[in-house]
Phi, psi and omega in degrees: 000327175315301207283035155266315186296337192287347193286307181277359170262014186259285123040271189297296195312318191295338182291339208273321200265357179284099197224001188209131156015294179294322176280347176284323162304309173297316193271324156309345178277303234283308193263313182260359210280169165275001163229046166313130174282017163268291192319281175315345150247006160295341176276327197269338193300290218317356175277331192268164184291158157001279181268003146282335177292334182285326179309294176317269227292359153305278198311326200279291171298027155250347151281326203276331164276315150338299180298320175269078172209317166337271216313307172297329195268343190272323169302342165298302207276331170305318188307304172315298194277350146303333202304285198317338197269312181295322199284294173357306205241339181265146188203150187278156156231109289217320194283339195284145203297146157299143161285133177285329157284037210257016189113188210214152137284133185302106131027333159234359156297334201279317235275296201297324168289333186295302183289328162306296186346321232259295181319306171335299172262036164251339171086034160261124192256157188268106197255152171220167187211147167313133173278003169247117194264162149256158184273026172295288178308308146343287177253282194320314213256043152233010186091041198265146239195145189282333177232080168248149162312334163294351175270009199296188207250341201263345148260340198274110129347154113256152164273151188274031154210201178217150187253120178050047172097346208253161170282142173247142173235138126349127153286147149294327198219186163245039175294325182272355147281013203249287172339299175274346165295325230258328182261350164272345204213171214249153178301158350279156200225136189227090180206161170251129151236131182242118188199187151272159173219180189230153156189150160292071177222107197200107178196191184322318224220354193210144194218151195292346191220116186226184180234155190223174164207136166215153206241131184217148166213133163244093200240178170263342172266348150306130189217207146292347184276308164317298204294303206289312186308276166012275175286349164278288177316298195317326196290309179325295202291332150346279221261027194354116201171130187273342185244152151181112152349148084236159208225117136308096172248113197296158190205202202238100184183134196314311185306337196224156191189137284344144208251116199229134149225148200271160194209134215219136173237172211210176164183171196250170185207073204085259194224014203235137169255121177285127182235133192110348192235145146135203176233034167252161181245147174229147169271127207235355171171177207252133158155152319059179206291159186277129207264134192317337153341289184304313159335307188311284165345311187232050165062031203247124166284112167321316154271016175249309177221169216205167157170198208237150184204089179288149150219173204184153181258142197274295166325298180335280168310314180275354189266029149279297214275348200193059157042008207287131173260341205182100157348297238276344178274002197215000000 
């Protein structure tokens, strides 16, 4: 019992000397290390009878937790006063030049900047929306039919909650900024939403979370001719290129009537896609006039106004324009 005692005033007094990491280490080997003198009398117990072995390993572990009970609360507080000690004495200085290796903009961020740039001096302004939809917006006031397949669960995110009665989804698309812009304001409307959307989709060319541009316009004078001017400049100026091949191919899509998808021609040169020239077609986005429904839908008279409505996969366009083969890689 003598040698406990000599342990825990050696113990007290050593803690006095403990003011850094390294003494703090140090002073943890003395007592717990493997030829610590608290360890080493813990090795010695297994010699005494039972009920002296139980007596000793109290007292010993009452020393021995007061040293790790130190040890955790003194690495805390060294830890804190280096903290303190950096922010105090270390500082960035802001004036100094960026490093040129200091990063790149990601593809699709330039893509998306590319493309307002482009919209912009088309004299289109940029509406965003929540990216948790209700499915009112989503779907209904677009003219979505209640069992169109897109709304199934195998395309759809849905969420576990709901807004003002209604289901909330991941959007698919960014169609439901064109909705609350079209219920916030009075025509005419001239905008792009540029955003992320969801689907349950994932291979080389589709990813379950993607970026989308989608394009609306609203007047009383818009037409197809317009729409067709419209994505030929947008396209030209993308893909820089003074010719470019397009095509109008009817389609389908609940919103819009008559519904088009546009087809850009192209041809190869190795292992490079020439895009505007050539006699193959590749299809680059969706659009047609916004279907009087919809119009209907957020209180807009259909006989009165009228208008154009685009859309395009954000990927889509860049993994054209800057050669990207597999999404799955960026």
């Amino acid at each position: 019992m003598d040698k406990y005692k000599d342990i825990h005033s050696s113990v007290s007094s050593k803690k006095e000397n403990v003011n850094d990491l390294e003494s703090l280490e140090s002073f943890r080997q003395e007592f717990l290390g493997k030829k610590g003198d608290i360890s080493l009398a813990m090795k010695e117990l297994g010699k005494l009878e039972p009920d002296e072995r139980k007596k000793h390993a109290e007292e010993l572990n009452i020393i021995k937790d007061s040293v790790l009970s130190f040890v955790k609360v003194k690495t805390e507080e060294i830890n804190n006063e280096i903290l303190d000690k950096q922010i105090k004495t270390e500082s960035l200085d802001v004036t100094l030049p960026v490093s040129s290796s200091s990063g790149t903009i990601h593809p699709i961020t330039q893509v998306i900047d590319e493309v307002i740039a482009i919209f912009a001096d088309l004299d289109f302004y940029v509406a965003e929306g929540p990216e948790i939809e209700t499915d009112y917006n989503n779907f209904t006031a677009l003219n979505t039919s209640e069992h169109h397949p897109a709304r199934q669960m195998h395309d759809t995110f849905y969420v576990n909650s709901e807004t003002d009665g209604m289901q909330n989804v991941m959007r698919t698309h960014t169609s439901p900024v064109q909705i609350r812009s079209m219920l916030s304001q009075e025509p005419p409307i001239r905008l792009i939403a540029p955003g992320k959307t969801f689907r349950c989709d994932n291979d080389q060319t589709h990813t379950p979370m993607f970026h989308q541009v989608e394009g609306l316009v609203i007047d009383k004078e818009s037409n197809m001719g317009h729409l067709k001017g419209c994505l030929e400049i947008f396209l030209k100026s993308f893909f820089e290129t003074d010719s470019l091949n397009m095509r109008f191919r009817p389609s389908h899509f609940p919103f819009t009537e008559p519904s088009a998808e546009v087809d850009i021609g192209y041809k190869k040169k190795g292992n490079q896609l020439i895009i505007g020239e050539g006699s193959d077609w590749l299809e680059i986005l969706g659009c047609g006039m916004v279907h009087p429904n919809v119009l209907r839908n957020i209180n807009i008279d259909p006989d009165v106004y009228q208008g154009y409505a685009f859309g395009m996969g954000i990927e889509r366009i860049a993994m054209l324009k800057y050669g990207i083969s597999d999404l799955r890689t960026y």
